[in-house]
C-alpha positions as CSV (number, residue, x, y, z in Angstrom):
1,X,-35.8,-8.7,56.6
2,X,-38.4,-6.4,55.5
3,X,-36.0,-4.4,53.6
4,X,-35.2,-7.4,51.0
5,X,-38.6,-8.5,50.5
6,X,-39.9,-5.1,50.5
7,X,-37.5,-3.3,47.6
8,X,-37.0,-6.7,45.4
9,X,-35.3,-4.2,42.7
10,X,-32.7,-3.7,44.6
11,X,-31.4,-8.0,44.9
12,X,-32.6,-7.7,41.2
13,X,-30.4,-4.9,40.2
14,X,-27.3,-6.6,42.7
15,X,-27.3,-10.1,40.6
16,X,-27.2,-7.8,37.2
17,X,-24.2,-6.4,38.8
18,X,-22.4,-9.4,39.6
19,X,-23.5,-10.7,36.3
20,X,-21.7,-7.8,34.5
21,X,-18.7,-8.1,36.4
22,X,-18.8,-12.1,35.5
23,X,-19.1,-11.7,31.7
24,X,-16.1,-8.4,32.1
25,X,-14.0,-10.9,34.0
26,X,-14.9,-13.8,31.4
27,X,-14.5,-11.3,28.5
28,X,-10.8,-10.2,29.4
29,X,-9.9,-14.1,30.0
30,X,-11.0,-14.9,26.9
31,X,-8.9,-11.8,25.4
32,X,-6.1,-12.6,26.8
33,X,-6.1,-16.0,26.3
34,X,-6.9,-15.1,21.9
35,X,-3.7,-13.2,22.7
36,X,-1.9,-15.4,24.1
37,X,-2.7,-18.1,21.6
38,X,-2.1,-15.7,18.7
39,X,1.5,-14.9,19.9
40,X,2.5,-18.6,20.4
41,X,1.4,-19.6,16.9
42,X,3.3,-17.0,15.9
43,X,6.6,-18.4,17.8
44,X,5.8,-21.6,16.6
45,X,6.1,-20.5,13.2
46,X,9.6,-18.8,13.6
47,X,10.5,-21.8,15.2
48,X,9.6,-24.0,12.2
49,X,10.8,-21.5,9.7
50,X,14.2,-22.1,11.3
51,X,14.3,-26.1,11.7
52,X,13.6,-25.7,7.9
53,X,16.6,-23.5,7.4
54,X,18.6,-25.5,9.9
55,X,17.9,-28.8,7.9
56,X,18.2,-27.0,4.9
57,X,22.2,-26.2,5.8
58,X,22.8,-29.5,7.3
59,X,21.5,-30.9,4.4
60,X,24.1,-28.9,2.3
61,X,26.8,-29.4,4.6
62,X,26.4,-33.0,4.3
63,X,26.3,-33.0,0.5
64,X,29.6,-30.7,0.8
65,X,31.4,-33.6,2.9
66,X,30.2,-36.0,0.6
67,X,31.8,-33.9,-1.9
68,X,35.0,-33.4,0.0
69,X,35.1,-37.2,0.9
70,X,35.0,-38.1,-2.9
71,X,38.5,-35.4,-3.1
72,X,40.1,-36.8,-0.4
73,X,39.5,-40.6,-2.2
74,X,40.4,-39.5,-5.7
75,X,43.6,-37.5,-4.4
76,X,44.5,-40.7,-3.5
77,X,44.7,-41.7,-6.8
78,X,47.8,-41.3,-9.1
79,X,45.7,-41.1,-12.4
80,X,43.6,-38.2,-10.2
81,X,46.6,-36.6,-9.7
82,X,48.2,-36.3,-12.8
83,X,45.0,-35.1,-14.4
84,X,45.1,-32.1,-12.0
85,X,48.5,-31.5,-12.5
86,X,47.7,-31.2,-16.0
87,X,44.5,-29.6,-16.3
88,X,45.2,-26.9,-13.3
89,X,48.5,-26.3,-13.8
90,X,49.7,-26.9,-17.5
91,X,52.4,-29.8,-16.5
92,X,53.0,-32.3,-19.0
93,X,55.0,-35.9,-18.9
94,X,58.1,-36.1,-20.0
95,X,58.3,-36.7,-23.8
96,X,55.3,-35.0,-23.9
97,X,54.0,-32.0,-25.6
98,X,51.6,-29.4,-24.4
99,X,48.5,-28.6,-26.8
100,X,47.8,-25.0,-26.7
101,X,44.3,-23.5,-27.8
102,X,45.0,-19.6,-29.0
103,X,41.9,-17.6,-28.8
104,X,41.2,-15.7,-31.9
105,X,40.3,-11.6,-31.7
């Protein structure tokens, strides 16, 4: 007992220690947890980048079926197809006469 009350540097210069190995061991928490947060804000904005380009193609796909819908109904239509028949591939009625354009040189 004479040993701690005589030499009170010593105790002094033990809770310095243990202080610096506290703030080390609170530093490198603290580091990795900056690191950790850093690398999942960075997922996180991968992962919205693509739900943005995900809703970006369903969005086109859907206007595409909406598109193809609107084929399907006017196919379905005799008017429809005659104009296609015309316009796509030059047939005409009969009694009719095709009008031709000639492009000048």
């Amino acid at each position: 007992m004479t040993t701690a009350s005589a030499n009170p540097s010593s105790s002094h210069a033990g809770s310095k220690r243990r202080l610096k190995l506290w703030l080390m061991f609170v530093i490198l928490f603290m580091g990795w947890a900056l690191y950790t947060f850093a690398t999942q804000v960075s997922h996180q904005s991968q992962a919205e980048e693509k739900l943005a380009a995900a809703k970006n193609k369903i969005t086109e796909t859907n206007k595409q079926t909406d598109a193809l819908a609107l084929e399907v109904k006017r196919l379905n239509d005799p008017e429809y197809i005659g104009l296609k028949a015309t316009q796509e591939l030059g047939m005409v009625k009969k009694g009719e006469r095709p009008i031709e354009v000639l492009q000048q040189p």
